[in-house]
BAPAKOL-49165 format. One record per residue: residue in one letter; x, y, z of N, C-alpha, C, O in turn. Coordinates in steps of 0.001 Angstrom, whole numbers, plus 500000, padded with zeros to 6 digits. Each point is the difference from the previous one (the first is absolute). Last residue first. Example, Ala and Ser with C-alpha at 12.3 -4.5 7.8 and 13.67 -1.06 7.14 Angstrom:
BEGIN
S512850497750507080500820501190500060499230501090500730500509501108500169A499781493172499761499110501190500000500900501200500000501036499981500665
This chain:
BEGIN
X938810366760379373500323499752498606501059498570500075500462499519498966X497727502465505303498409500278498617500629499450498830499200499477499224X503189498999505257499855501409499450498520499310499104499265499013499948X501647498569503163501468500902500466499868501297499186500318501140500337X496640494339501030499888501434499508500880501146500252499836500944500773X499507493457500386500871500865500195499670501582498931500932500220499227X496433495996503912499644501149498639501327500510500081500234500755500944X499196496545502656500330499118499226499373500754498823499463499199499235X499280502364504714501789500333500483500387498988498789501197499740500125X494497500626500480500081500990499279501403500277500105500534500981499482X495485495269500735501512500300500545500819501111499238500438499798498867X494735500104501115500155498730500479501372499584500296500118499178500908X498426504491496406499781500448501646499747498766500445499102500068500839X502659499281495137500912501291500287499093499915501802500580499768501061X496777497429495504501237499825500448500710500780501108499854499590501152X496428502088497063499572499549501204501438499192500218500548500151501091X499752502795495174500157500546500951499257499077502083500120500375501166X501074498508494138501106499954500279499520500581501506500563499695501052X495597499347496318501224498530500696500930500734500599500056499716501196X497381503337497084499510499652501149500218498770500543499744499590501133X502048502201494594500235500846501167499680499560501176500826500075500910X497262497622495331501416499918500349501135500676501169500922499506500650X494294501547497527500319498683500555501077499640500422500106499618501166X499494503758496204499302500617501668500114498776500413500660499933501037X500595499835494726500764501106500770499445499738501347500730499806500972X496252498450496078500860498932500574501483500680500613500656499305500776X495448503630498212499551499131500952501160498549500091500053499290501004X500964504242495059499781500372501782499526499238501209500592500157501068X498760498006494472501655500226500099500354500707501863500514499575501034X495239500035496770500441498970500725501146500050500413500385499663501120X498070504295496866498823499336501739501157498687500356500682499913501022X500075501717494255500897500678501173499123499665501368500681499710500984X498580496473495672499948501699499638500891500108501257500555499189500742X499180495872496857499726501219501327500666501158499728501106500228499509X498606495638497111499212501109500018499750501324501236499337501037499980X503109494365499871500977500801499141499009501577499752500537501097499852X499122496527505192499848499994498332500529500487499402500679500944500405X500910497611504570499211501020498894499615499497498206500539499392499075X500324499249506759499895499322498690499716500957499521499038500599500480X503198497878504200499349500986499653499665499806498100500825499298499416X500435496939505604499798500900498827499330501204499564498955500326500562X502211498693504215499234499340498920500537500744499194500420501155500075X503541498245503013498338500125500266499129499887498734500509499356499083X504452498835504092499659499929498369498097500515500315499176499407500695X505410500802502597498647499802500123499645500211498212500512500879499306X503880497533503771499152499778498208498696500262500621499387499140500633X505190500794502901498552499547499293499455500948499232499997501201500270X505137496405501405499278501043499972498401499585499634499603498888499650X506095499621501738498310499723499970499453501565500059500343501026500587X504565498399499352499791499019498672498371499693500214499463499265499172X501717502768504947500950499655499419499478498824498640499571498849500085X497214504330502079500765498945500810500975499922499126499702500718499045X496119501256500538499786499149500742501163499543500788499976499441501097X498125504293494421501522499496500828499691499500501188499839500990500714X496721500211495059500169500622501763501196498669500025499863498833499634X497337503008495713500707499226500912500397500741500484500196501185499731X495852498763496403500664501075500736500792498719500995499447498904500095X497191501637495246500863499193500826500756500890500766500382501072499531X495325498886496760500955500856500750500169499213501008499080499427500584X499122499800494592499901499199501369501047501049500780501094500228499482X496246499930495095500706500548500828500302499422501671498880500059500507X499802497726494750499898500566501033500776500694500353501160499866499611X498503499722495222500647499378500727499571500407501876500313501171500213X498484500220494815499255499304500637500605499119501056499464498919500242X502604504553496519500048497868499843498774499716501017499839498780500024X500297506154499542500667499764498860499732497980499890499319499322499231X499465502975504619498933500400499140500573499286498368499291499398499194X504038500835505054499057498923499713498855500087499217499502498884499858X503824504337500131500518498647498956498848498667500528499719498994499349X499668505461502472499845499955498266500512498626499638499579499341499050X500580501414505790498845499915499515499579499763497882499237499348499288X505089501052503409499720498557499778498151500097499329499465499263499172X502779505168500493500729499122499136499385498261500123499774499266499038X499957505256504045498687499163498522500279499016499587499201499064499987X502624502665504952499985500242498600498920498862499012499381498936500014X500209503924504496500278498441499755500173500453498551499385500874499388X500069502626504550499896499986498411500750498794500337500871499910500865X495980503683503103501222499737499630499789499234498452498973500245499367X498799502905505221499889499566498177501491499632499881501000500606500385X496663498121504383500614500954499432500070500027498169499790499003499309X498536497914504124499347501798500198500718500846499410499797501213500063X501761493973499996499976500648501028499487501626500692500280500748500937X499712498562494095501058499132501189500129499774501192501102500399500377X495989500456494420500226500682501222500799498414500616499997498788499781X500634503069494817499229499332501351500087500715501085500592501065500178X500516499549493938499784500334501545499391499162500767499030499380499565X504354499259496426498450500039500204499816500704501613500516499562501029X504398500378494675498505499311501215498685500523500077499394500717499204X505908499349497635498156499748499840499681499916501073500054498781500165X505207502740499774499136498920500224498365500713499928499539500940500648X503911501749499833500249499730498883498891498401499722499511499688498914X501995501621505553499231501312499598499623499893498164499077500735499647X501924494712503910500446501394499744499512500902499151499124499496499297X498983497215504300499523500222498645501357501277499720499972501125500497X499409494563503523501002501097499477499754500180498368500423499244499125X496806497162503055500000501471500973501264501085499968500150500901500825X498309494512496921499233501180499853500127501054501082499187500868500318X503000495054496389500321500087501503499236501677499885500370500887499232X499648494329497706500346501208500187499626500191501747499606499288500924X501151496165495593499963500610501395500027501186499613500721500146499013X497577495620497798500527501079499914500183501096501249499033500761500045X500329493818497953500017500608500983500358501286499702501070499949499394X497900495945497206500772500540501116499034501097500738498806500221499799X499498497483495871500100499433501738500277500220500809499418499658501030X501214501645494283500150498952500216499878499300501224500609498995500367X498110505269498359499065499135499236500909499021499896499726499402498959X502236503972503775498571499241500673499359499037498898499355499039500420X504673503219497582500606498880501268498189499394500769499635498829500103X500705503965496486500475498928499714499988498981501146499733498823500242X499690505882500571498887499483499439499548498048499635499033499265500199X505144503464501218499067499566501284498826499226499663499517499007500544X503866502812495850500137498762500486499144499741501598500014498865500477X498988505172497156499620499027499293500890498497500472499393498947499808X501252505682502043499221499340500544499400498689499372499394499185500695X503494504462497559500262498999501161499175499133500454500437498862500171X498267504219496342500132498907499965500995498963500865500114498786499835X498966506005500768498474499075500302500600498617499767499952499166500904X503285504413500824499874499447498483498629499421500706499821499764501195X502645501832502204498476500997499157499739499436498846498948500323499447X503211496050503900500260501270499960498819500485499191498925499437499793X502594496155503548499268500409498311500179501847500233500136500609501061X502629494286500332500028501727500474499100500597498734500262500034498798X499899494582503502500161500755498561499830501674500678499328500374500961X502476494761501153498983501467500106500299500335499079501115499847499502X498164494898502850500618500917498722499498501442500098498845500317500286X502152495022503439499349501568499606500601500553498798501194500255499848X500607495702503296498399499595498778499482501356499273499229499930499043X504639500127504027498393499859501176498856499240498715498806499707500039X505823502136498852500328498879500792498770499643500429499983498866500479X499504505265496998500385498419499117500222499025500924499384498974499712X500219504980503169498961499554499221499819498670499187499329499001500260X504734503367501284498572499351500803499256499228499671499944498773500074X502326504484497118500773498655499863499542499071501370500097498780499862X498030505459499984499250498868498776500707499002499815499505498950499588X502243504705503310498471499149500549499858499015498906499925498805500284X503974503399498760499981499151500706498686499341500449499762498793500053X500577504478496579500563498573500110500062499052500626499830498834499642X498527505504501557499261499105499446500387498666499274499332498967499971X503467504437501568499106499551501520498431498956499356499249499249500623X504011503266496254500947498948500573499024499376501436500247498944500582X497840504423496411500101498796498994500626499042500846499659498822499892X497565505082501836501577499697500372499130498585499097498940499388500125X497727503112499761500688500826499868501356499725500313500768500955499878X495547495426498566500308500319500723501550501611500126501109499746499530X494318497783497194501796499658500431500164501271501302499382501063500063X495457496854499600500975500844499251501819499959500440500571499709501052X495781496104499104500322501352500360500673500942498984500480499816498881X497582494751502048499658500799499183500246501601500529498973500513500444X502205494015500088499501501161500920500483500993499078501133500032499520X497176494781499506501133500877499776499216501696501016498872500398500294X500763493569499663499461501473500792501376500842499367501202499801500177X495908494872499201501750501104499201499456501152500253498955500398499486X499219494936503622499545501275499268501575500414499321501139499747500394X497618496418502463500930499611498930499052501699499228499262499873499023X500187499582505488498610499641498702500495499734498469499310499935498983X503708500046505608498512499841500017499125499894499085499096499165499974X504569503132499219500514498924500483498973499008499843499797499293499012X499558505570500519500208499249498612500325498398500606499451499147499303X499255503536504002498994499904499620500950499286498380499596498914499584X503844502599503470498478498497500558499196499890499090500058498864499528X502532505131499127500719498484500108499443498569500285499950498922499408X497950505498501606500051499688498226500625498647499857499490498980499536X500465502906505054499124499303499624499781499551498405499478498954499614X504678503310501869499881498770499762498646498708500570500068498786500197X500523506434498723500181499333499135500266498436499924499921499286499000X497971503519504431499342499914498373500648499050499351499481498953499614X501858502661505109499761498467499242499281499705499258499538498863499908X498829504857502711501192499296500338500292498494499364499414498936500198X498510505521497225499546499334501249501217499451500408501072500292499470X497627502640496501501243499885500876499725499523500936500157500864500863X496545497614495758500316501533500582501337499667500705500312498834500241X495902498766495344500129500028501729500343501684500213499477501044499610X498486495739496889500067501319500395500078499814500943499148499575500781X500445497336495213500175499443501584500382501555499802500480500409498943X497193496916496931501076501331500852499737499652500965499104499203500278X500546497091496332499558500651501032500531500943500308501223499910500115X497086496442495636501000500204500958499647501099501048498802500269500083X498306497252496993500371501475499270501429500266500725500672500904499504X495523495691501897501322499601498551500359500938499629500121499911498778X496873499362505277499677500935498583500844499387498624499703499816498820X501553498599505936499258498905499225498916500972498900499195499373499311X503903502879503891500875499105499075499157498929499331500558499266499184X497184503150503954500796501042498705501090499652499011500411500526498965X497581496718505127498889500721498849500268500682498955499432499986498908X504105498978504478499563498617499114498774500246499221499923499483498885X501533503515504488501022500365498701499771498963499025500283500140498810X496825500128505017499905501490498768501081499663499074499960500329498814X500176496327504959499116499807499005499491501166498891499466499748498920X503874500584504737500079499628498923499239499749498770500253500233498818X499514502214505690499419500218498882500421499199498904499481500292498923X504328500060504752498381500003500309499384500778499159500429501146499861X504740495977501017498750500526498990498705500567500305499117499162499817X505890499891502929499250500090499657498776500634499329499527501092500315X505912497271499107498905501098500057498654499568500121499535499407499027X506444500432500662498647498969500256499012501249500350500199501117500477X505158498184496995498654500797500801499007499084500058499786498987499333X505072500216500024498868499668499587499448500499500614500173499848501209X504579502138497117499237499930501273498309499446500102499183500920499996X505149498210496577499149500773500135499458499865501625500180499003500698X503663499062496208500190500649501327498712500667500393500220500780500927X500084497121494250500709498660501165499964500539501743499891499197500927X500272505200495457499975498028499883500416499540500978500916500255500781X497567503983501564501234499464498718499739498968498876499237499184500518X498670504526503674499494499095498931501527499899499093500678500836499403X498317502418504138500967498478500701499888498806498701500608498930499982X496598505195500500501627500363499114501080498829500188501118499788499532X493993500215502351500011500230498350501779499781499591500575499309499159X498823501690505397499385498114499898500096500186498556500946499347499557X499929504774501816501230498769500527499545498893499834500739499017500036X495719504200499629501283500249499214501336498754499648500465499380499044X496090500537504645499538499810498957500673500342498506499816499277499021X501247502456505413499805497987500300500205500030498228501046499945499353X498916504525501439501355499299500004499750498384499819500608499192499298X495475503597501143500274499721498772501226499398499719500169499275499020X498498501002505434498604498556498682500720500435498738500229499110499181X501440504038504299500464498348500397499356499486498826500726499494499145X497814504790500631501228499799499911500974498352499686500693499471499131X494986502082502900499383499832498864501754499586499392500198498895499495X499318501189504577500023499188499628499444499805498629499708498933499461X501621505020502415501024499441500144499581498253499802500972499248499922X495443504002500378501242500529498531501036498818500010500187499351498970X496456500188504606499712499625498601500933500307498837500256499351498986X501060502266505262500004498687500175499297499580498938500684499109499497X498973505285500955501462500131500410500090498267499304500519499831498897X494997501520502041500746500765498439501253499060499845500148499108499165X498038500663505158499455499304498959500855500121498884500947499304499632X499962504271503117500537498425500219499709498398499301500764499079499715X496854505697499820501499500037499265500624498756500687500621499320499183X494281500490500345500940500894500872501401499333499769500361498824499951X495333499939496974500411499578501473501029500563501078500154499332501022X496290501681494306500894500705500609499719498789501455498990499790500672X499776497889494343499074501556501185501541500333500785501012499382499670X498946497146497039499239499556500857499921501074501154499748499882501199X501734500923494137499248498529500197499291499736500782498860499579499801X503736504611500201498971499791498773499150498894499791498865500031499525X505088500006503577498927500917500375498683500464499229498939500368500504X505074497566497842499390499041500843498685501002500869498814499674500027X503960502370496807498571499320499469499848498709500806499250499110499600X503732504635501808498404500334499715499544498963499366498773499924500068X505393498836501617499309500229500821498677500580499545498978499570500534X504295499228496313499120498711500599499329500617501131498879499506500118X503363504056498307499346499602498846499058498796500130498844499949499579X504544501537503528498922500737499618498909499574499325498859499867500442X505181497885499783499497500092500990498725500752500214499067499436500571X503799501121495937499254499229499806498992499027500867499081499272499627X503893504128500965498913500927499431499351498755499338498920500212499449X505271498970503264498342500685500848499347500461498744499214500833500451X504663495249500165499250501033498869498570500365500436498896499456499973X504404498289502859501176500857499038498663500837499190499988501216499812X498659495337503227500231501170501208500883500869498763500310501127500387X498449495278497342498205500614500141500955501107501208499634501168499871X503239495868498955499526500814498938498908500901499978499697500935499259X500947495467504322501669501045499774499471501195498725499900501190500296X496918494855500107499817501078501319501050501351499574499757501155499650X500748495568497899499166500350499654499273500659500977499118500786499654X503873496404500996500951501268499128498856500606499447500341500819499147X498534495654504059500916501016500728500403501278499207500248501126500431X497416495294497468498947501092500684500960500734501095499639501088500451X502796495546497520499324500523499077499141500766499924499773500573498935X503008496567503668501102501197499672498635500988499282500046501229500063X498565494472501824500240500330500743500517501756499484499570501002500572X499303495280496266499236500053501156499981501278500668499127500822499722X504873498321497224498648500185499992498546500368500515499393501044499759X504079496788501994500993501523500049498332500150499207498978500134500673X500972495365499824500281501001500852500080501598500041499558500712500902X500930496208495763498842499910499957499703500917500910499347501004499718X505077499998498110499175498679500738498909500454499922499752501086499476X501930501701496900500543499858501101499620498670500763499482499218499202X499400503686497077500668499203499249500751499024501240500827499125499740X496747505503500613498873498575500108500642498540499621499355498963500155X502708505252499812499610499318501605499272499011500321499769499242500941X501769502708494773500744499728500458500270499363501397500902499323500492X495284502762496895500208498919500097501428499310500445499953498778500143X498612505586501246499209498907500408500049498590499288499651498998500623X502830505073497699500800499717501716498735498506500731500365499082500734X498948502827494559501413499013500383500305499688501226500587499015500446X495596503655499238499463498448499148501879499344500493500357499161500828X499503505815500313499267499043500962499533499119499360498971499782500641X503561502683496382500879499583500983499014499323501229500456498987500531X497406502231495551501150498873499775500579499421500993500158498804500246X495321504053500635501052500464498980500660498593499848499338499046500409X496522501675501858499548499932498682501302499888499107500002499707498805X499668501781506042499886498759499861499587499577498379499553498853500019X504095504701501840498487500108499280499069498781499415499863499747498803X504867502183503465498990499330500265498952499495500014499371499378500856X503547503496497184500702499327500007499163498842500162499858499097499175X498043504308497980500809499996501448500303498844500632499059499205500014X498670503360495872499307498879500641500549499723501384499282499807500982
């Protein structure tokens, strides 16, 4: 994975340790080291450079040069604002909402709600706002993570932010406390743009291109009748960000494979008018 491997232990410890800092240093230290990291790891440099170019077309390697490096900055900001979360020490985010009224339609079904977002800027502590705000119980719904110790830490985040994550795996019946959890109201988050290879999905197109959302929120909304609402956040500022919340999506317990595909395709085409609306705030570091 390598030393530096924004996904590993040692870049979560070294960021919350910075984040544990003044308000100041924060601010200021936090898109600097996130610049610093982005000049240490070129192949991930790469990697943000084609799919910013995937989003929003070829701008010449200076462009390139200056979107990578602030794609860089938004995720350090945004990292460091999550990991700064203590008791009693949290960093209050503020956020503005646009589309709320989709998430108040889907919460007035009575079935509770998936929310499908994406590695945006400040996913996770739009989850935070949005449970705050709507007194919602949001558990975030993934697979465990390949470093047990780099995931400790994010999720011990998390608990400080209001956030429960459950890690569902190949057992089917993992999934029976999510189930539980929408037919009491709550909230269920997944995150659709890293399908690993072992993962159910659904083909789409992406930006013209064929790409795969996983199944899983589509089946479990056919299963409770629960909406689907895809949510995506953009980093504004220190502890501010904005919540675009878009329409609902609804399946029946009776939808065949057409529908299943047509709410795949739906979904894609949130993440994807999101993404070419600020595309330096998609962090897409990898596929898995």
């Amino acid at each position: 994975m390598g030393l530096l491997s924004l996904e590993g232990p040692v870049w979560r410890r070294f960021a919350r340790w910075g984040a544990r800092g003044p308000q100041w240093v924060v601010r200021v230290a936090s898109p600097v080291v996130g610049v610093l990291v982005c000049t240490l790891a070129p192949r991930r440099r790469v990697e943000i450079a084609r799919n910013l170019r995937r989003v929003r077309g070829p701008r010449g390697r200076l462009r390139d040069g200056v979107d990578v490096a602030r794609t860089f900055a938004n995720y350090a900001s945004c990292l460091a604002e999550v990991l700064a979360s203590r008791p009693g020490d949290a960093v209050r985010s503020r956020a503005e909402v646009r589309g709320r009224s989709h998430l108040h339609g889907a919460l007035a079904d009575g079935r509770g709600v998936l929310v499908v977002t994406a590695h945006t800027a400040g996913w996770e502590s739009a989850g935070s706002i949005l449970a705050r705000e709507l007194g919602l119980r949001v558990v975030i719904a993934e697979r465990s993570e390949r470093d047990a110790r780099a995931a400790a830490i994010q999720d011990a985040a998390r608990r400080h932010r209001g956030l429960t994550v459950a890690h569902v795996g190949d057992d089917p019946f993992s999934a029976l406390p999510l189930v539980r959890h929408l037919r009491e109201g709550g909230a269920v988050a997944f995150q659709m743009d890293r399908v690993p290879g072992r993962v159910r999905a659904r083909g789409v197109t992406m930006f013209g291109e064929p790409a795969r959302v996983p199944e899983g929120p589509l089946r479990l909304s056919a299963l409770t009748g629960a909406p689907i609402v895809p949510v995506f956040a953009s980093r504004r500022g220190y502890g501010l960000y904005e919540v675009v919340v878009c329409p609902a999506i609804r399946l029946a317990r009776s939808s065949g494979e057409a529908e299943l595909d047509a709410a795949a395709q739906e979904l894609a085409d949130a993440l994807c008018a999101f993404a070419r609306s600020r595309p330096t705030h998609w962090f897409h570091f990898s596929t898995e």
